[in-house]
C-alpha atoms as an extended CHARMM CRD file, in Angstrom:
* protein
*
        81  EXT
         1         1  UNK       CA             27.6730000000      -36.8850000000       32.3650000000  PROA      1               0.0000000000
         2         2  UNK       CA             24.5690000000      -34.6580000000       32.2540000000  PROA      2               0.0000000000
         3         3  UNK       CA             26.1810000000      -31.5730000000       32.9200000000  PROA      3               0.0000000000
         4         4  UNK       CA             28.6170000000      -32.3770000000       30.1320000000  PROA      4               0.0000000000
         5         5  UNK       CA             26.0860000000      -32.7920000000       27.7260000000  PROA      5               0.0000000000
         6         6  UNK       CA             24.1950000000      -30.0080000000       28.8580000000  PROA      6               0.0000000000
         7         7  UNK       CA             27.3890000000      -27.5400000000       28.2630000000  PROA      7               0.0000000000
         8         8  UNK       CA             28.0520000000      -29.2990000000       24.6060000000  PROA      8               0.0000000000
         9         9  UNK       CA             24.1800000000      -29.0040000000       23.5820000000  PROA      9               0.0000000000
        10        10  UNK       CA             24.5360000000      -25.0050000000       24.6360000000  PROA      10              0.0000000000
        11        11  UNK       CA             27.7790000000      -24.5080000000       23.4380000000  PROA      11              0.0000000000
        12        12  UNK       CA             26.4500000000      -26.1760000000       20.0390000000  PROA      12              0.0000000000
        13        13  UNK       CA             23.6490000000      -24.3770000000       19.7140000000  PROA      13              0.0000000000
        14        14  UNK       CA             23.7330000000      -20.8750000000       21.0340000000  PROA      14              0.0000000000
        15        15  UNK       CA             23.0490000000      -19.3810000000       17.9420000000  PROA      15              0.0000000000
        16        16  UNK       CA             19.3550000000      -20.4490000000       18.7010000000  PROA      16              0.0000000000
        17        17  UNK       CA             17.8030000000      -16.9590000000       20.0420000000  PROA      17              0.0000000000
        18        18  UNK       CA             15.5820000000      -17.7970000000       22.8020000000  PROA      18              0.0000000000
        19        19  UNK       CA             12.6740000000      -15.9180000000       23.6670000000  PROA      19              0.0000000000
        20        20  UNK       CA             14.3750000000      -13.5120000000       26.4260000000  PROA      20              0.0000000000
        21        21  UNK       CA             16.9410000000      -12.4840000000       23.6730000000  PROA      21              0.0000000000
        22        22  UNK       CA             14.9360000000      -12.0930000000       20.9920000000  PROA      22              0.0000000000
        23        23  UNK       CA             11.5960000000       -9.3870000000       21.1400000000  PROA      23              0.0000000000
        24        24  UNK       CA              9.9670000000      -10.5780000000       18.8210000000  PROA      24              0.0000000000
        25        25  UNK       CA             10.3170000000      -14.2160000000       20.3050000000  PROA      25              0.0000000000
        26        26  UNK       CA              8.8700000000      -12.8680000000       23.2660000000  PROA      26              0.0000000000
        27        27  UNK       CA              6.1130000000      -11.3420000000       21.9760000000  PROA      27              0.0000000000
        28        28  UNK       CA              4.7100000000      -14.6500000000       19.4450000000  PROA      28              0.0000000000
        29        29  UNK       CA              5.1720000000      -16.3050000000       22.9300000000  PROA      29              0.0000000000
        30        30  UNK       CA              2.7570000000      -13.4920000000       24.6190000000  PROA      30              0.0000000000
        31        31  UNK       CA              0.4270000000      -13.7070000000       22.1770000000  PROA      31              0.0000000000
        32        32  UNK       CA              0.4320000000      -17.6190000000       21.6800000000  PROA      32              0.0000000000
        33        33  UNK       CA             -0.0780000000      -17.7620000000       25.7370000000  PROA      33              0.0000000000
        34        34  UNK       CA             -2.9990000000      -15.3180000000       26.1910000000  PROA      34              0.0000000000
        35        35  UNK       CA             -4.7060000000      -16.3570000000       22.5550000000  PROA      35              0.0000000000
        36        36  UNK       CA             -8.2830000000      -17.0040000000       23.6040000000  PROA      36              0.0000000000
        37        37  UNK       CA            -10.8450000000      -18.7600000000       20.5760000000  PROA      37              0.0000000000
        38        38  UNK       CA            -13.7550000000      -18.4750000000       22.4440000000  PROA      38              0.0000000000
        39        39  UNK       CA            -14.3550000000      -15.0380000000       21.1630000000  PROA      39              0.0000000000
        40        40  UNK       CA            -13.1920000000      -16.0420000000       17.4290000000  PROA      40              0.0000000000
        41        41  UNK       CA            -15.2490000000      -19.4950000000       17.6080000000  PROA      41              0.0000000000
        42        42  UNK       CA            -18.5510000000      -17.1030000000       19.0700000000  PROA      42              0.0000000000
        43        43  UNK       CA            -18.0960000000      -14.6390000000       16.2190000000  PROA      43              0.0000000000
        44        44  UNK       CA            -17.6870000000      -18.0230000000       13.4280000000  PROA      44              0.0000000000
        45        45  UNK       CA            -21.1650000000      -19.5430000000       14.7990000000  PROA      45              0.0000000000
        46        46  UNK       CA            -23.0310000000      -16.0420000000       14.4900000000  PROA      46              0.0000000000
        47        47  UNK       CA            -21.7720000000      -15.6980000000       10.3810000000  PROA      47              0.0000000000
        48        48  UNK       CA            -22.8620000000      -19.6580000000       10.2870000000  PROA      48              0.0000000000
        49        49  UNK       CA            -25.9060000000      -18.8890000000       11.6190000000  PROA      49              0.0000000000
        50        50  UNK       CA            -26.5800000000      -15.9610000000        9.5360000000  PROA      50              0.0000000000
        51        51  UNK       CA            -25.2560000000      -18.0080000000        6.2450000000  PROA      51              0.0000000000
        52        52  UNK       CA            -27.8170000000      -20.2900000000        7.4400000000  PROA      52              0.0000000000
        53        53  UNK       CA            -31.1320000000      -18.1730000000        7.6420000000  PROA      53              0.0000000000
        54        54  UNK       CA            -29.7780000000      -16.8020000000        4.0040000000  PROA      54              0.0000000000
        55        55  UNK       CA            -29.8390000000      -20.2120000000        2.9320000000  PROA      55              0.0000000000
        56        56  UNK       CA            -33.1030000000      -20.6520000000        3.7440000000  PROA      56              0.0000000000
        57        57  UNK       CA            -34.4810000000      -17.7890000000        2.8070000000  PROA      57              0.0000000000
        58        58  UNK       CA            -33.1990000000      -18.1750000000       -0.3980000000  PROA      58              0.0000000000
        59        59  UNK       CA            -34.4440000000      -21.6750000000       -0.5270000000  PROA      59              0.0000000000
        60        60  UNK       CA            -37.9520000000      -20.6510000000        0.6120000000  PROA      60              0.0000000000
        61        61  UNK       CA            -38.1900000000      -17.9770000000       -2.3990000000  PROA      61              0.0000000000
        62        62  UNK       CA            -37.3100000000      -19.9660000000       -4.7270000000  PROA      62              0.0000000000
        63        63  UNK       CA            -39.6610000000      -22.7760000000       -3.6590000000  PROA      63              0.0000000000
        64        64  UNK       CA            -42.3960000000      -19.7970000000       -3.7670000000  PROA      64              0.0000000000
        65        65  UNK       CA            -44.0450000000      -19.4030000000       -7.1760000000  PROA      65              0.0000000000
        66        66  UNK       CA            -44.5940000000      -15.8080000000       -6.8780000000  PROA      66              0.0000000000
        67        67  UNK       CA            -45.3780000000      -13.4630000000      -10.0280000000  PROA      67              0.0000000000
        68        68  UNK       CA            -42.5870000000      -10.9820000000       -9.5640000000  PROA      68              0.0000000000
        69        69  UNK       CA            -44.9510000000       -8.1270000000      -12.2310000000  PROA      69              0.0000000000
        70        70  UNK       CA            -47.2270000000       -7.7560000000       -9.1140000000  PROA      70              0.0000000000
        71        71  UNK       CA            -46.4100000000       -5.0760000000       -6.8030000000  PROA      71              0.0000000000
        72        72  UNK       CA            -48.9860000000       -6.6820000000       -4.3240000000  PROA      72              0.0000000000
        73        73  UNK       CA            -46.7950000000       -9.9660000000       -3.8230000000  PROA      73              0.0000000000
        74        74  UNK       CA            -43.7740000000       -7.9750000000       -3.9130000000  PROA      74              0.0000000000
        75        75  UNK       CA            -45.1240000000       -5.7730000000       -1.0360000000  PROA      75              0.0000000000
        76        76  UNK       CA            -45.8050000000       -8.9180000000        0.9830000000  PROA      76              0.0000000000
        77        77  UNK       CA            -42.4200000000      -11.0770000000        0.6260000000  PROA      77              0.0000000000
        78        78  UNK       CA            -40.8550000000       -7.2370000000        2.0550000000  PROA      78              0.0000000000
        79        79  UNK       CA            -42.8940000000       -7.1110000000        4.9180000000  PROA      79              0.0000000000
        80        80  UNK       CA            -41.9000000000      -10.4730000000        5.5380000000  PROA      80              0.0000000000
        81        81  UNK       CA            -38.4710000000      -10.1680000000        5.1590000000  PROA      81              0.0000000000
């Protein structure tokens, strides 16, 4: 009974390309199989971190009541930077 189902299911659907017929099949199924985040997810926390220290940055200047006419206190805040 299993083997007869087994022939009607293929004979029924062998329009379905499967991934040694079809290149490009075999390639998503490459690239899918050796897909490694770890690289992606390390890059992701170094632009979070650096959105972060821009974040506060920003939120530190604009905490600072600095007179922005004085090329002095300008001076400073760069060398700070």
């Amino acid at each position: 009974l299993l083997s007869e189902c087994s022939s009607l299911i293929s004979s029924q659907f062998s329009f379905i390309p499967t991934a040694s017929t079809n290149p490009k099949a075999a390639l998503k199924s490459k690239i899918v199989a050796e897909f490694r985040p770890q690289s992606l997810i390390d890059e992701l926390l170094l632009y979070k971190r650096s959105e972060d220290q821009i974040e506060l940055k920003e939120k530190q200047l604009s905490t600072m009541r600095v007179d922005v006419c004085s090329t002095e206190t300008l001076k400073c805040l760069k060398g700070k930077a």
